[in-house]
C-alpha positions in Angstrom: 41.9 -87.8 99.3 38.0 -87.4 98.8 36.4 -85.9 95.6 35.6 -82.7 97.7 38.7 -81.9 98.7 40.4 -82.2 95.7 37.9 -80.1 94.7 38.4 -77.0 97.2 42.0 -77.6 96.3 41.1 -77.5 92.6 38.7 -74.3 92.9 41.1 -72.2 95.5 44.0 -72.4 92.7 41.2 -71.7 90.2 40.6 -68.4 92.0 44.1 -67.8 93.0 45.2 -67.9 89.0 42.3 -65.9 87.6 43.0 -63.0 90.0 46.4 -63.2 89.4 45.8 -63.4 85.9 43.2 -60.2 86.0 45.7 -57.9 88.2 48.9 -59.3 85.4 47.0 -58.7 82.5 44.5 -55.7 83.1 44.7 -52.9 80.7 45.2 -55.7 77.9 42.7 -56.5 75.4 42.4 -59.0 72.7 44.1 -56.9 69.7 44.9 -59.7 67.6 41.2 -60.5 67.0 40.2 -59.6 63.1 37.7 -56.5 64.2 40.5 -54.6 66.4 43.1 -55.6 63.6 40.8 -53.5 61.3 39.9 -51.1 63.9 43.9 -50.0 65.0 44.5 -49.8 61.4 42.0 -47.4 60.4 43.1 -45.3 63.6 46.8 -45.1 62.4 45.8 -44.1 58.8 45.1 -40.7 57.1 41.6 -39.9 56.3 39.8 -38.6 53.2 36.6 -37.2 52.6 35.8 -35.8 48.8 33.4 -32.6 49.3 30.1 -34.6 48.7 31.0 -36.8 51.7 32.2 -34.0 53.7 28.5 -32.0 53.1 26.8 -34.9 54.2 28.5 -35.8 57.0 28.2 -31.7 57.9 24.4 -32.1 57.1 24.3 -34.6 59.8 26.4 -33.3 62.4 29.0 -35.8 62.2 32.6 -34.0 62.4 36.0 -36.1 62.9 35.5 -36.4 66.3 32.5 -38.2 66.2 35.3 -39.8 62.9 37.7 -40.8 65.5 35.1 -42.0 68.1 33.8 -44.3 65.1 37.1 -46.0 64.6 37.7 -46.4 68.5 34.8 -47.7 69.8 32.8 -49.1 66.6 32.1 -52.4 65.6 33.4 -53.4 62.1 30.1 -55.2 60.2 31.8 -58.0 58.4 29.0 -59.2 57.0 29.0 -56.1 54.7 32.3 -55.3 54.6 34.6 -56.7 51.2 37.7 -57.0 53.0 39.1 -59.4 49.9 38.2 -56.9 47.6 40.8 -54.2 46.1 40.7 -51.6 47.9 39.0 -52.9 50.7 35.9 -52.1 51.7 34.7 -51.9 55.7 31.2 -51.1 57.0 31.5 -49.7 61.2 28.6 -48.6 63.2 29.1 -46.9 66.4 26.5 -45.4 69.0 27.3 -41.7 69.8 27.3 -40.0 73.2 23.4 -39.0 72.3 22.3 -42.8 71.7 22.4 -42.2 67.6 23.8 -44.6 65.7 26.2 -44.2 63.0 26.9 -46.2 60.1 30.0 -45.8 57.9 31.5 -47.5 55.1 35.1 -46.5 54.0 37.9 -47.7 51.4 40.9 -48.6 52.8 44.1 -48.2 51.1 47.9 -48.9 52.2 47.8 -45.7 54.6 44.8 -44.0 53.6 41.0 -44.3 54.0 38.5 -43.1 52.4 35.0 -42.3 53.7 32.9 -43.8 50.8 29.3 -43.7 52.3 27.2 -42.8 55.0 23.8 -44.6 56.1 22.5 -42.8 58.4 21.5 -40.1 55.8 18.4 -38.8 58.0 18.3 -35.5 57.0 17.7 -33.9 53.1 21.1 -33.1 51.7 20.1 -31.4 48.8 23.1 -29.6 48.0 25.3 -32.6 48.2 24.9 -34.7 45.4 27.8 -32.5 43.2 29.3 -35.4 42.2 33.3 -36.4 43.5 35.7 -33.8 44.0 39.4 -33.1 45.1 39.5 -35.4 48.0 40.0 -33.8 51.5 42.4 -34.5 54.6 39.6 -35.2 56.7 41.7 -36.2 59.5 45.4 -37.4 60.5 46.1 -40.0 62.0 46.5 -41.1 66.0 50.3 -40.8 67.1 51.5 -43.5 70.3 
């Protein structure tokens, strides 16, 4: 058998195998990778906000929609993230449906997480700098 044949024969079962493979496996992602690790956690946890965070994420226009959008379709920033530390510490950034970008970093407990800091603090908050406060169910968790 010549080198070209064996190499249709190699390249139809090639083809064969990946669409195969495509219509087997298509709505499945890669969840075992670390970022959607992090990401389905934070999605299945409780969410705090302490009243300073809450009036500067209200001062931006960020609600916990734009919360839950974060944690679906962000991208977890490792490289300033402390996940050894206790608790741990994530930064995610997410573009919103009007191209801004936002930038959060959050504390995450057994089953709770904390919003700890925003980035994207465009706008004056003046009124938010109070200091910590009785911490707030910012939202619950996503339900399968």
């Amino acid at each position: 058998m010549t080198f070209g044949k064996r190499l249709r024969f190699y390249l139809i079962g090639f083809v064969l195998g990946t669409i195969i493979s495509v219509l087997f496996f298509k709505g499945r992602g890669c969840g075992w990778l670390p970022e959607n690790r992090v990401l389905l956690r934070l999605t299945k946890s409780y969410i705090l906000a302490n009243d300073s965070m809450r009036c500067v994420l209200k001062c931006n226009h960020i609600d916990s929609l734009n919360i839950k959008d974060l944690f679906k379709n962000g991208n977890v920033l490792f490289s300033e993230s402390r996940p050894n530390d206790e608790p741990k510490m994530y930064v995610i950034e997410c573009k919103l449906n009007n191209n801004e970008k936002i930038k959060i970093g959050l504390l995450l407990n057994d089953s709770l997480v904390t919003l700890n800091h925003y980035y994207n603090n465009k706008r004056d908050c003046i009124d938010c700098n109070a200091g910590n406060s009785v911490p707030y169910l910012f939202a619950l968790p996503d339900r399968d």
